[in-house]
Structure formats: structure tokens, C-alpha cells
C-alpha positions as CSV (number, residue, x, y, z in Angstrom):
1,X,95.8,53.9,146.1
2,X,92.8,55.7,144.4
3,X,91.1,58.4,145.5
4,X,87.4,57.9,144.5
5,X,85.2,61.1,143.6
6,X,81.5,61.7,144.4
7,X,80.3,62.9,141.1
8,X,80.2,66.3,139.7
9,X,79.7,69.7,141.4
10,X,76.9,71.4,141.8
11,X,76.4,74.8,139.8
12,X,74.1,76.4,142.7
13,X,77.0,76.1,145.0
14,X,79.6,78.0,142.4
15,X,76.9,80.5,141.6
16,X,76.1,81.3,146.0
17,X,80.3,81.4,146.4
18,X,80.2,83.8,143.2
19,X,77.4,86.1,144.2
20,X,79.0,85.9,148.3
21,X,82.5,87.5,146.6
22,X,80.5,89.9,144.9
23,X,78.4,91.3,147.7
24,X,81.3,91.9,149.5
25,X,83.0,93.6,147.1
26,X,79.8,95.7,146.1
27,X,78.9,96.4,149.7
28,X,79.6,99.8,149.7
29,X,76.9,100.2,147.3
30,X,74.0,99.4,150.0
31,X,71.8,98.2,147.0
32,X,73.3,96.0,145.4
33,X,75.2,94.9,148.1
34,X,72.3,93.6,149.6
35,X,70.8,92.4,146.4
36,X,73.9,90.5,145.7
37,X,74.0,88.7,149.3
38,X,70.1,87.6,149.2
39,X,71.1,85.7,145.9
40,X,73.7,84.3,147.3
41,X,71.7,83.0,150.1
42,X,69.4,81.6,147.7
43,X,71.5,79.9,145.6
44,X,73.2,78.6,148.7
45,X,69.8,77.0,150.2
46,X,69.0,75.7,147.0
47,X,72.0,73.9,146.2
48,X,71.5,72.5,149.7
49,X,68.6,71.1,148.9
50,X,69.8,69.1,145.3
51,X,72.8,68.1,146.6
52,X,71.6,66.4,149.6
53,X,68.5,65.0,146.7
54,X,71.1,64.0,144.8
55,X,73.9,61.8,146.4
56,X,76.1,62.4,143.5
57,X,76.5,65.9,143.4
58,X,79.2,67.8,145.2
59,X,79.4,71.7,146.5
60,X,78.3,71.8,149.9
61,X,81.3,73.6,151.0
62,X,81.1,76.6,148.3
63,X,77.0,76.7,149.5
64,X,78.3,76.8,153.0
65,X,80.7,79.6,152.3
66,X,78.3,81.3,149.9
67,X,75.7,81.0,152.6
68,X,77.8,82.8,155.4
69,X,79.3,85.4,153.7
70,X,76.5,86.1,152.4
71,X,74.8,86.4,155.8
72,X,77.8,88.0,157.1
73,X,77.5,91.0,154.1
74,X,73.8,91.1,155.5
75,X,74.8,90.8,159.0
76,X,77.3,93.3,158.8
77,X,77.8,95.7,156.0
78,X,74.4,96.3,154.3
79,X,71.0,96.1,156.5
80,X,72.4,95.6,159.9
81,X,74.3,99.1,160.2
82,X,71.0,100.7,158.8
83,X,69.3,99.1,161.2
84,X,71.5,99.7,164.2
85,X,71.1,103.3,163.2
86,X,67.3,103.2,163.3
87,X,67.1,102.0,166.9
88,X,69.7,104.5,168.0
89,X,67.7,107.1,166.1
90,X,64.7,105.9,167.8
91,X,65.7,105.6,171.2
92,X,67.3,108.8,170.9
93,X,66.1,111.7,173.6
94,X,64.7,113.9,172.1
95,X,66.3,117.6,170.8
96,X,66.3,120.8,173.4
């Protein structure tokens, strides 16, 4: 029995799962952290859009994965705490 393959994989989807690992590991640089995370969001959407263009390219798993950690690093460690602050800072009473 023979496993048949789809065809190659698709280098978007390495690079999204590559820049997703990084952002989390650079996330406590707010920066780059961030930087790192939008890339790997767009590499992740873009690979989306070959592989399902192309029916023999592979890699919609590592764009899926590079797509939510990179949302999560968003989400989570780089411009959702800042933002949290802001509306706590804003809804804040006033000083006495």
C-alpha cells in the first residue's frame, strides 16, 4: 500500500510558521514582537491563497498555525495588553 503525496510544500506556509515562533519568542520586545506577528499573518493569508490556486501545493497546516500564533502574539502579548491599558487609563476616575 502506497501512500500518495499532494505535491510540494508551500514556502509561504514555512515562512508564517517561522515568523509565528519568532514573535513569540521576541514578544517581550513590543516592537518587533508585533512586527514579527503581522508578517506572519501575511505570509499565512498569502500562502492560503496559492495553495488553495494551486491544487498541488501543500502547507495549510503550518499557514494555519502561523496564522494563530501569530494572532494569538497580537491577541495576547504585544497590542492587546497596551490596549487593555488604554481603556483602563481612560475610564479611570479621575486623581483627588
Amino acid at each position: 500500500m502506497e501512500v500518495q503525496r499532494k505535491g510540494q510544500y508551500d514556502r509561504n506556509a514555512f515562512a508564517s510558521c517561522i515568523f509565528a515562533i519568532a514573535a513569540v519568542l521576541a514578544s517581550g520586545l513590543w516592537l518587533l514582537g508585533t512586527a514579527l506577528a503581522c508578517a506572519a499573518i501575511a505570509f499565512a493569508l498569502v500562502s492560503r491563497k496559492v495553495t488553495r490556486a494551486d491544487g498541488n501545493l501543500r502547507g495549510a497546516g503550518f499557514a494555519l498555525a502561523g496564522f494563530l500564533v501569530g494572532g494569538a502574539v497580537l491577541l495576547f502579548a504585544t497590542v492587546g495588553p497596551s490596549l487593555l491599558s488604554l481603556l483602563l487609563f481612560a475610564i479611570a476616575p479621575p486623581p483627588q
